[in-house]
N, C-alpha and C positions, 0 to 999 in steps of 0.2 A: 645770414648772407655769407660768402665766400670771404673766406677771411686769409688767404692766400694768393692772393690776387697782387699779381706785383706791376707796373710801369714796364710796359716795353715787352713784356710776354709774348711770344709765338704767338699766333692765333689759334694754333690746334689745342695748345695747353693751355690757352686760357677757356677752351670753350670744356676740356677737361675738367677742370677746377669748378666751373658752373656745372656742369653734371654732376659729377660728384659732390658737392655741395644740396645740389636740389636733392637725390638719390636720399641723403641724410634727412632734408627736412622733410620728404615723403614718408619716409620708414617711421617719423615719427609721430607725424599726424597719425598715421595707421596702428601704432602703438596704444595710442590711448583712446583709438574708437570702436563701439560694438562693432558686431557681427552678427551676419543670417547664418547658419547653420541647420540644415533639412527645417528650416521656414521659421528654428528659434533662437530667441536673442543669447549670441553668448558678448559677455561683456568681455574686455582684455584684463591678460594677467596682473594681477600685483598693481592693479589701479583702484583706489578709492573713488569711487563714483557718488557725486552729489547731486547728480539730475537722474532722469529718470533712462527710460531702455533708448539707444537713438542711435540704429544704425548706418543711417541717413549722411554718410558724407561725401562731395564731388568736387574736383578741382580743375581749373581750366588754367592752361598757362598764358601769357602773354604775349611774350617777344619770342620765336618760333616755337608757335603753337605745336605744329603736328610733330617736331622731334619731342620735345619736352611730356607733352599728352603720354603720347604712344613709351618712353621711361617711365612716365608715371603708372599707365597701367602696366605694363610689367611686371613693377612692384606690387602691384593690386592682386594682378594673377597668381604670384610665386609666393602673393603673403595666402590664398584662397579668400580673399575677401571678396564676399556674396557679389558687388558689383559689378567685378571681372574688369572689363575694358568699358563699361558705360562708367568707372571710378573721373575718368580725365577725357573731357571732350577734347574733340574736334583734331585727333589724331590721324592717321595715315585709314583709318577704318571708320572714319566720320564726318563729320560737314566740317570743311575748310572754311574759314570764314572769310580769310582774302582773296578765295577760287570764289565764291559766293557771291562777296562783295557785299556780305547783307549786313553788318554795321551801318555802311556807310547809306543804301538802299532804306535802312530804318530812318534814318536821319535825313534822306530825302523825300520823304514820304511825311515831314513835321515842314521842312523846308517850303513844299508843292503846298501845302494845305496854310502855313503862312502868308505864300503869294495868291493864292488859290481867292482867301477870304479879303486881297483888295484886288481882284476881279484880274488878276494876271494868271498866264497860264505858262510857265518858266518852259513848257515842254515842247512850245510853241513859239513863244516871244524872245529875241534874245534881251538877256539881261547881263548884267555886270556884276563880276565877282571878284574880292580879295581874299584871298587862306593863309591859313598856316600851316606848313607840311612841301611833302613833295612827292612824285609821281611814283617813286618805290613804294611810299607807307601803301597801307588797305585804306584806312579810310578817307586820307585826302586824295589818291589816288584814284580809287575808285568811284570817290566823289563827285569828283571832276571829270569823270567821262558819262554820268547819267544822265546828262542836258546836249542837245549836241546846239543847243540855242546858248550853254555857257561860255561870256569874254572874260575870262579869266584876265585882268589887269594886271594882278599884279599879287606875288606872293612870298615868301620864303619861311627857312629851315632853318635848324642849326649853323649849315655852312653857305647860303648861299643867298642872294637875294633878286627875285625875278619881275622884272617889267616890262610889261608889253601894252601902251598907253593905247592902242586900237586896234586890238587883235583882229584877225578874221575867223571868225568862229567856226569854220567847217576846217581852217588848214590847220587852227591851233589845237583843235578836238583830234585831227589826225596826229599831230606829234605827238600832243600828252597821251593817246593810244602808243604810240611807238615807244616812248620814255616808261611808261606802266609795262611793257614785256620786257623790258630792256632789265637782267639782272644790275641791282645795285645802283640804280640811275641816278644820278643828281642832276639838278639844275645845269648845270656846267653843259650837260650831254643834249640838250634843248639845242635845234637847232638855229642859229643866230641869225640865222639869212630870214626867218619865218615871222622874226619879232617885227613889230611895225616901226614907223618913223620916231627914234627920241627913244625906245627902249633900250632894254639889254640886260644884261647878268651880271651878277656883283658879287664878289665873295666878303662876307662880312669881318674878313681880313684885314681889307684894306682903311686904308686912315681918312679915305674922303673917298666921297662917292660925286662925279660929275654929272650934273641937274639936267636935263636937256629941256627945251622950251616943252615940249608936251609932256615931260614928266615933273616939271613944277605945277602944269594944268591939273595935269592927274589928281595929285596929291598935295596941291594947296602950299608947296614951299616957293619962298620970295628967292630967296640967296641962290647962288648957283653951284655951291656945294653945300653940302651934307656930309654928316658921318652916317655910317651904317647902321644905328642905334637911330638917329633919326628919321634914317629913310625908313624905316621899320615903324616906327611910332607916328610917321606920317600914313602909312599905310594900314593901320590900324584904325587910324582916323576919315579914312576917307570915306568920301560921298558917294557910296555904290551903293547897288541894290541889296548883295547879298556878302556876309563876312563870316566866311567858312571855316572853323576849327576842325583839323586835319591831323595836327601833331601835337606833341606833348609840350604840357605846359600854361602855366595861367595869366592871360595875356588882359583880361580886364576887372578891374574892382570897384570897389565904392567910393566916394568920395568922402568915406566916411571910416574910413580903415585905410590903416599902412600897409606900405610892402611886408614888412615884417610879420603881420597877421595873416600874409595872404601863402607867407610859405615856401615860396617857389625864387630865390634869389637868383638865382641862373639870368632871369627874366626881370629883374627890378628894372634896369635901366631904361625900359622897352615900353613897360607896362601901362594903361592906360588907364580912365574913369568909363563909368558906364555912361556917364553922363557926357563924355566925347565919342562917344563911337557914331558915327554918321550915317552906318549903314540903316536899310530899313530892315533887314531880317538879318541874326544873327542862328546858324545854325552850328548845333555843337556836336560832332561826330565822335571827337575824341572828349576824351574825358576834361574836366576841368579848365576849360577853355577859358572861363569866366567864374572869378567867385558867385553864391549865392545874392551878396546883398550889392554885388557889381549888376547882374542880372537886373534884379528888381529896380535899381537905380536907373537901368536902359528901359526899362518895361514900363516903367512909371513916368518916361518923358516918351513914350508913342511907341518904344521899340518892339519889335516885334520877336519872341523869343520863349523857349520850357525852360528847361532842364536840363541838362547831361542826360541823366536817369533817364528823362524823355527820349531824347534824339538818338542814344547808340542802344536803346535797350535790344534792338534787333539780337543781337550778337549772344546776348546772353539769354534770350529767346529759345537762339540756334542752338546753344547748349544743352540746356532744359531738355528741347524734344527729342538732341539725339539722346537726351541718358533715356528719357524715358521710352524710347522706341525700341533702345537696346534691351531695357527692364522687360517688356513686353512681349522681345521673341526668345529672353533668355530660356525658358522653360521648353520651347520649343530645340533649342539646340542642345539643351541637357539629355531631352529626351530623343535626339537624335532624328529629329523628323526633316532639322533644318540643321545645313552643316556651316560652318563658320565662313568658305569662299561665297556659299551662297548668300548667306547673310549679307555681308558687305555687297553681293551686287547688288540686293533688293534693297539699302540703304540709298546707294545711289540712285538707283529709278524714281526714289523719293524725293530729292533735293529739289527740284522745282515746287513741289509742293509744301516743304518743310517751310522754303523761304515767301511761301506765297500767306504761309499762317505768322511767320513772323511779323510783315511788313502789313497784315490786317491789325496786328494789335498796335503797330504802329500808327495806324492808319486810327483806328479807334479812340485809342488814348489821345490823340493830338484833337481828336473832335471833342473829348469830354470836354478838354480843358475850354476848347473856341465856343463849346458853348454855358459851362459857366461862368468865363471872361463875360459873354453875350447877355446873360442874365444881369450881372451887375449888382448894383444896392439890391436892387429885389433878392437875391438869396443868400444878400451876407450874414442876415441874423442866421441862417440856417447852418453857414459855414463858420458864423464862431462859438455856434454852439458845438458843433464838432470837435474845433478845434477844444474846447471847455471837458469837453466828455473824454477826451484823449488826454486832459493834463488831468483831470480827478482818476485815470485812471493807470496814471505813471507811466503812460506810455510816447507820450510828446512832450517836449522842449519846449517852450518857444523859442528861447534865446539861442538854442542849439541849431534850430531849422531857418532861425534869420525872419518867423514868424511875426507881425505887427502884435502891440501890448494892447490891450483896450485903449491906452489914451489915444495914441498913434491912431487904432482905428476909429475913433471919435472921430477926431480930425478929418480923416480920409473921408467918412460918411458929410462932413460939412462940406467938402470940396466936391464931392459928386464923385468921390473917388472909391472904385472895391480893391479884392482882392486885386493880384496882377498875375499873367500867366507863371511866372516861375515859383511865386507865391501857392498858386490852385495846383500846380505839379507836386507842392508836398503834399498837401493835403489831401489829393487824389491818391496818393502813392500811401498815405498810412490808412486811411480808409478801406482801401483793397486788403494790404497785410492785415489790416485788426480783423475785419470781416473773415479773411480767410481763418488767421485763428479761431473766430469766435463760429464758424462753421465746422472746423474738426472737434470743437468742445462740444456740439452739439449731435442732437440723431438725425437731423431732417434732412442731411444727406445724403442717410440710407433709404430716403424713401422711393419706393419704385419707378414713380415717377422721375425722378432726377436722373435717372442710370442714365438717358438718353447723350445728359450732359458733358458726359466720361468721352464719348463718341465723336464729340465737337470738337478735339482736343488735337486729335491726329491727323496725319495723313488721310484720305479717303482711298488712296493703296491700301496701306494696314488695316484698315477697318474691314475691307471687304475681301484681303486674302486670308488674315488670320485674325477673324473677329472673336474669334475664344480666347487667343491671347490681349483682346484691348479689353475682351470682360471680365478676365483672370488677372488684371492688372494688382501685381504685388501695394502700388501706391497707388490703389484705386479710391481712394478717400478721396487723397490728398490732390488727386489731378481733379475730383468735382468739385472741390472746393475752390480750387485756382480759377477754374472756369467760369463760376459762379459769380466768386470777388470780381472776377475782370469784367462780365459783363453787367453785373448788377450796378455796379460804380461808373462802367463806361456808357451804360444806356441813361441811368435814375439819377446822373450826379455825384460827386463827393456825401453828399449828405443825405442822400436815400433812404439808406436803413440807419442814420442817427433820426433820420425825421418821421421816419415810419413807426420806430419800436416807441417813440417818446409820444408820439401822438395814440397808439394801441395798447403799448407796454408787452408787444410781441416780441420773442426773441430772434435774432437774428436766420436762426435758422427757419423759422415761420415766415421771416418777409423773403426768405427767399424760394421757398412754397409759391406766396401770394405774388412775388416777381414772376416765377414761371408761370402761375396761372394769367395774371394779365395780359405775361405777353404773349401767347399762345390764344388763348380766349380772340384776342384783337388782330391776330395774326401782325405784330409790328416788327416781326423779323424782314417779312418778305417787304414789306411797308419802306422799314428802313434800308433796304438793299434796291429799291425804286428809286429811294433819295439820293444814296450812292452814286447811282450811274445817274447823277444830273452834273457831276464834276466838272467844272470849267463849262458848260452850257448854260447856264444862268446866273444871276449875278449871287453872291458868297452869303450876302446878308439873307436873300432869299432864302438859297439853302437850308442857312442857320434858322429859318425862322420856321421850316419844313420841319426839321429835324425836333426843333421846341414845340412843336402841338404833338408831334409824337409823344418825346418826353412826358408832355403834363399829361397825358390820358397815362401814357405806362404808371406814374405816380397816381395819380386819381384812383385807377382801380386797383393798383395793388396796394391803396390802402380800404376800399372798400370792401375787396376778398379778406382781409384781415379783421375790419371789423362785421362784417354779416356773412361768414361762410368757415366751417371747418378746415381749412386747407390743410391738415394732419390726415385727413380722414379723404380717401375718395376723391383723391387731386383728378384723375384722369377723367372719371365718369361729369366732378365739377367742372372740368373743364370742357368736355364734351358737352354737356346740358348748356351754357352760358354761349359757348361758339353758335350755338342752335341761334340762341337769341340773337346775339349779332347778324348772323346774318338773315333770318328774319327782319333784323330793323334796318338791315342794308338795303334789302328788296320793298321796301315805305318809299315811294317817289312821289314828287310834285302833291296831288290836291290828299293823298295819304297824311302825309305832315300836317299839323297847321301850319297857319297861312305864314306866320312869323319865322318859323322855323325854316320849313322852305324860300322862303326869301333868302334868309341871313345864308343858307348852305350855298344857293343858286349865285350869290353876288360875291359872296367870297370864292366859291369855285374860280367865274368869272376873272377875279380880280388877280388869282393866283394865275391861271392861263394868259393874259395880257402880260404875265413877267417872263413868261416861257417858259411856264411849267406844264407838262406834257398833261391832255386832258383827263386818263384816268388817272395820274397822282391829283392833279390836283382837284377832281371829286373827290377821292378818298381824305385829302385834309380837310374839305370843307365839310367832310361828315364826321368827321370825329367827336366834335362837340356832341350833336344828338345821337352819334353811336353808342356814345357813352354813357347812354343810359340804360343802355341794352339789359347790364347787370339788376336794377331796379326793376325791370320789366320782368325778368327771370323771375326772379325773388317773390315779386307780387303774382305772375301767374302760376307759379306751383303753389305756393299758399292758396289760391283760390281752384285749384284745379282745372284753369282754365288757358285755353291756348295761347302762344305768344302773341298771334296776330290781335285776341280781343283782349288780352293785359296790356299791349301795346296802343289799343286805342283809350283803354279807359283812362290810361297813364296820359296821353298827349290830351284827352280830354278835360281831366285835372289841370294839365300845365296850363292848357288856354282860358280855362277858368278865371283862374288867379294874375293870370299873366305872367308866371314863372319864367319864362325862357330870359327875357331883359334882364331879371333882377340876378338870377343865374350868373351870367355872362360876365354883369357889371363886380360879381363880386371877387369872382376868376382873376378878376382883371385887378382889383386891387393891392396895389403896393403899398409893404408895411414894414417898417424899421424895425419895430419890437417884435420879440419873438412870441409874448404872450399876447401880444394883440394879433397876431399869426394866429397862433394856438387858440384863439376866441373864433376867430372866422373862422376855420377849419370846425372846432364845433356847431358852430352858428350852419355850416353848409351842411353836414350832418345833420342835424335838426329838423332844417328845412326837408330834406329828401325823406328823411323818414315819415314825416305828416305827408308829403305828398305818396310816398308807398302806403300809410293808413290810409288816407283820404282815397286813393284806387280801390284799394282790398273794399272801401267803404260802397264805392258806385259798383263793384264785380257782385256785391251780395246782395243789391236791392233787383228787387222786380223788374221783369222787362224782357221782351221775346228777343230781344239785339244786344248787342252793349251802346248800339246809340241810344235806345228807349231806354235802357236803364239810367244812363248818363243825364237823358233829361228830366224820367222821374225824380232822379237823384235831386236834381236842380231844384227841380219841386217841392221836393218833401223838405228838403233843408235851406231855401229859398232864403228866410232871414238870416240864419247865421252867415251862409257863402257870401253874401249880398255887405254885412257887414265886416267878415273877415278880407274881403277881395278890396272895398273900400281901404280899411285901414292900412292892409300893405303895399297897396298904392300909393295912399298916401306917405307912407312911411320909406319909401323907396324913390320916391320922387325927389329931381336934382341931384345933388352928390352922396354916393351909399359909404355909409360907416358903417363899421361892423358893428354898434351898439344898435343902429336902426334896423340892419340883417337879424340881429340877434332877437328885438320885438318881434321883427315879422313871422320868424319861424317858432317863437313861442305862441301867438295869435295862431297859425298854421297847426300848430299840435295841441291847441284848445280846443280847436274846430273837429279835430279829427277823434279825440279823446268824447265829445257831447253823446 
């Protein structure tokens, strides 16, 4: 840090002394990091190197970004360091991020999806906010202008303290517009005529601040002064809808930790419990808004609230893609095809779309966690096996991440309590990094089919003016691997590929094979972008519940591609063959089904439609269950040589047999504490589908001009055993299903199939 820095300094020489200071600690990161030279690694001089080649390094600056960047790369350029000017985002030649606004844009986009899931629509409805910050910063600033439905109550800064106990939300959206152009703004510069009846502005100067009757309403204070420390810790405490972190600083913790742990003394006198904050949603734009186990402690009494890491990842997003847009036309302007003023304009043409992929992972991420919150007890053994496989494997804390011990989660499990969202944010967030590691360790990256994935990453500008340079990508591993992690964990859960490789012993790179082939096979991209645009049109629960029968088929058959299908080998043509089946068993309607089966689809369709869900969505959830057997159908009519339409009757004619489709459903349906009585029914449902693919293969190779005459021969010739088998697991299925009873039925089921 600037160790020259004295009280009272000019401002031109103090911002000297910061440059020059930065200049040094540049030149010295640049010191001891490789280098690309004609595409090979040179390492730096007279440096002992103990890891391996990594020329891999970016830095973003902070507090003015585009001068500080654009010095860094400088340096970067005059040292020839391979990166040039993608060394330092978001300089004079890249995405601004407070021209952008897309920090804070991330961070509303967790916010929308908080009020979103208890049936509010912030973009629409007005609601009431309190912040911290003010109309200069990016991201309370910009914060506060992305609702024009936002009544900003009541807020402040380092210097000043703002209340306005009944704003008018169109005249105060206009001035916080006017104060956000206005160089250097403060509160002060708000115009006082606009505040309503009992506000006003306060410098946290003064020794007593005067209470007006609608600002002790406001903010719950008796007395009629206050110090400025309490008008602030009243305001942190108030009863609003939404409590916006805007500015720097840790403004709430646990009741269970001192100031002194939490770090931030500037802020002790101020500071709050999680367990006081009143708001319903807390969203965090700027960093550290809230300790970790302040968080959990609001999250755990109803609050609604991620991460930091969650709410501002936008910004370091924007980073990311400008380096690697830069990485991708580099070659193109060495080789002079593309000149450096053009570059920059073609970066610009981009910025609508750069920030429209930002605020999707935002958009994404904020759904993974709403819907493993959603799930609850049902996938905690799954998430602390995770968390288990991540400390055996030196790579997670717990005590570091503020992660529950097993007693702790004992407990929680007694009280009907799971994880909690700030809690599922880490575990989401090491799940993606391990994966991603555990993806460039591996080959199954390079496999042809994934290239596609490299493509999802960009602009759809870049792809389609210079798609040689997004396939010549220098980090073309390492962007399909990112892509991969984020969607594999944001579509299958935190516990996907712990739950997938542990149940197959596939390696990560194979479930992410069998990831692409299920979702493609199923088509659940498009599926899920139907879900999408139902935002704020149906009620949140529903959504979520739209979004969960996706989810479990996406797991269902990518772990079925894992165990009955090469996915090393022949992903496109596998996938090709299986979509066949789908939709062949898409086109199976009414008296095609059995009788059970079409019922169950037709009443759940129905029942989803009555919530307002749009009628083709909600046929395609009510068919998911029997879509999903499409895979089995495959499987069984190319073993028999036989078409999908007559593998697909002989299959449904087996189900109706036995009566399969109930005991199916009921076992889906099963919640289970233990992870090995988990790991029982997962085999136990396995089991069963394999006797019913034998018991198929069995009626496709008896006698018979049809496959219905075969079906009834079948019935005939093996009359006593089906007769006795269909008995027994009736019997054994009837009233409430264990997995030990599942597990009889589908060994009776592969004794019959085995005679």
């Amino acid at each position: 840090m600037p160790k020259r820095l004295v009280a009272g300094m000019p401002r031109e020489a103090f911002q000297a002394e910061g440059i020059a200071s930065y200049k040094i600690f540049i030149g010295a990161l640049l010191d001891v990091t490789d280098n690309l030279v004609d595409g090979a690694v040179v390492p730096p001089r007279a440096v002992v190197r103990r890891d391996g080649d990594d020329p891999y390094l970016v830095v973003a600056a902070d507090k003015g970004t585009a001068s500080f960047s654009d010095t860094a790369n400088g340096i970067a350029i005059s040292r020839g360091y391979w990166l040039g000017d993608a060394f330092a985002s978001g300089g004079s030649a890249g995405y601004d991020h407070k021209k952008m606004g897309i920090t804070a844009r991330g961070g509303w986009e967790a916010v929308k999806r908080h009020f979103r899931e208890m049936d509010r629509d912030i973009q629409r409805e007005q609601f009431t906010a309190v912040g911290v910050g003010d109309m200069s910063g990016d991201v309370f600033g910009n914060g506060m202008l992305l609702s024009a439905q936002t009544r900003l109550v009541a807020a402040f800064d380092h210097r000043d303290i703002f209340i306005d106990p009944n704003p008018d939300a169109a005249k105060s959206l206009a001035e916080r517009h006017r104060l956000f152009a206005l160089p250097r703004s403060s509160w002060q510069d708000y115009d006082k005529a606009l505040i309503s009846s009992g506000g006003g502005i306060f410098s946290r100067s003064m020794k007593s601040v005067p209470l007006s009757a609608e600002i002790k309403t406001l903010l719950g204070i008796t007395a009629n002064h206050a110090t400025p420390n309490e008008v602030i810790t009243a305001i942190l405490k108030a009863d609003v809808d939404l409590l916006w972190f805007g500015g720097i600083g840790t403004y709430v913790r646990s009741g269970l930790e001192s100031n002194a742990e939490v770090g931030d003394r500037a802020n002790d006198a101020i500071r709050i419990t999680g367990g006081e904050v009143r708001a319903k949603v807390i969203g965090e734009g700027a960093n550290l808004g809230a300790t970790q186990r302040g968080r959990i402690e609001y999250a755990l009494k109803g609050g609604r609230i991620n991460t930091d890491a969650i709410d501002n990842s936008a910004g370091v997003n924007s980073s990311d893609l400008e380096v690697n847009i830069k990485i991708a036309v580099a070659p193109l302007l060495a080789a002079g095809t593309l000149g450096i003023e053009a570059r920059n304009a073609f970066l610009v043409t981009m910025t609508d779309e750069v920030a429209a992929l930002c605020l999707r992972n935002n958009y994404l991420q904020g759904l993974a966690i709403s819907l493993a919150e959603r799930a609850g007890l049902a996938e905690l053994p799954d998430h602390r096996e995770l968390i288990e496989r991540l400390e055996d494997r030196g790579l997670l804390d717990r005590a570091v991440e503020f992660l529950p011990s097993d007693t702790v989660l004992e407990n929680r499990v007694a009280a009907g309590t799971a994880l909690v969202r700030p809690e599922l944010a880490v575990i989401l967030a090491y799940a993606k990094l391990t994966l991603y590691a555990d993806l460039l360790d591996g080959r199954s990256i390079d496999n042809d089919y994934l290239a596609g994935e490299l493509y999802r990453y960009f602009p759809g500008t870049l792809r389609s003016t210079y798609p040689e340079a997004v396939a010549g990508h220098r980090l073309k591993r390492e962007v399909i691997a990112t892509v991969l992690a984020n969607a594999m964990i944001n579509r299958g859960g935190p516990a996907f590929v712990t739950d997938l490789t542990a149940a197959t012993s596939a390696s990560p790179g194979e479930t992410a094979l069998a990831y692409a082939a299920a979702r493609d096979v199923y088509g659940l991209s498009a599926l899920n972008t139907a879900i999408d645009a139902l935002d704020t049109l149906i009620d949140g629960d529903v959504q979520l519940a739209l979004y969960a029968e996706v989810m479990a088929l996406l797991r269902q058959e990518s772990l079925w591609f894992l165990r009955n299908a090469d996915v090393t080998q022949g992903l496109s043509d596998l996938v090709q063959r299986h979509a066949a089946g789908v939709a062949a068993l898409r086109g199976l309607r009414g008296t095609d089904l059995p009788a059970s089966l079409a019922q169950d689809v037709a009443e759940m369709a129905q029942s989803l439609k009555d919530k307002g869900v749009p009628e083709t969505t909600a046929q395609q959830i009510a068919e998911l269950p029997v879509i999903g057997y499409a895979s089995d159908i495959v499987l069984v009519s190319e073993r028999a040589g036989v078409s999908l339409a007559d593998g697909a009757t002989a299959f449904f004619g087996v189900f109706t047999t036995f009566r399969l489709w109930p005991v199916i459903a009921q076992s889906r349906a099963l919640l289970l504490n233990d992870r090995f009585d988990r790991m029982a029914l997962d085999r136990a449902l396995a089991n069963l589908m394999r006797a019913q693919r034998d018991l198929t293969a069995d009626v496709l190779k008896t006698e018979g001009k049809s496959v219905d005459a075969k079906l009834v021969n079948w019935q005939v010739r093996r009359k006593a055993g089906i007769e006795r088998t269909a008995a027994a697991v009736a019997e054994l299925t009837q009233g409430k299903l264990t997995v030990s009873r599942l597990s009889v039925a589908a060994g009776l089921m592969a004794d019959l199939a085995q005679e």
